[in-house]
N, C-alpha and C positions, 0 to 999 in steps of 0.2 A: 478541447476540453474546457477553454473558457467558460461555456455554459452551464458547465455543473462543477460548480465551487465547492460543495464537500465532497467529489470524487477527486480534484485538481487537489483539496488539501490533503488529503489520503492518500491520495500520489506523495507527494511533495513529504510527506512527513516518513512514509516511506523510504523515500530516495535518500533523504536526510538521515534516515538510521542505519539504511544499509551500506550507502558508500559515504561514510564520514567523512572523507580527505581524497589529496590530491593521490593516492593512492590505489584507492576504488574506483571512482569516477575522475574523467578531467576535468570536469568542468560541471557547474553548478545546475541547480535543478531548471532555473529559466532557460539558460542555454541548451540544456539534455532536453526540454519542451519543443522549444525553436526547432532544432535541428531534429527531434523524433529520436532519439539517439535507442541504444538498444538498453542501456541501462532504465533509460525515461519510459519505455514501453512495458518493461520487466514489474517496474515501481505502480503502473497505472495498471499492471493486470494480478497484481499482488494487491491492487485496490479496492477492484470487480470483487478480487473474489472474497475480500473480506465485508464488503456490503451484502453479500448474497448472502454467504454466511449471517450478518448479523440479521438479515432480513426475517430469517427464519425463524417462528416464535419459540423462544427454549420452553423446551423442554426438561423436566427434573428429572436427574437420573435417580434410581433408587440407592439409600445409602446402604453399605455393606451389611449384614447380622453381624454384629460381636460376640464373638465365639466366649 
């Protein structure tokens, strides 16, 4: 993933909000990279899918009538 540094930081910021501590994950995000770990792959496909997502041009929902 080195080659794509806003998907690697979309990971990373990911992995950093869901396993805070040594409790969630063991070990930090560079090491969870290195080794592929399953937390590290969980975080980089939580990342896909939020670029696909933003990819998408919004659309407006319409607002409610007020009754």
């Amino acid at each position: 993933m080195q080659h794509d540094l806003q998907l690697r930081a979309a990971a990373r910021a990911i992995y950093e909000n869901v396993y805070p501590s040594d409790e969630w994950a063991p070990i930090g995000f560079e090491e969870a990279e290195r080794y592929c770990t399953v937390h590290y792959r969980q975080a980089v496909g939580a990342a896909q899918d939020a670029r696909a997502v933003l990819a998408v041009p919004h659309q407006q929902l319409p607002l409610p009538a007020i009754l």
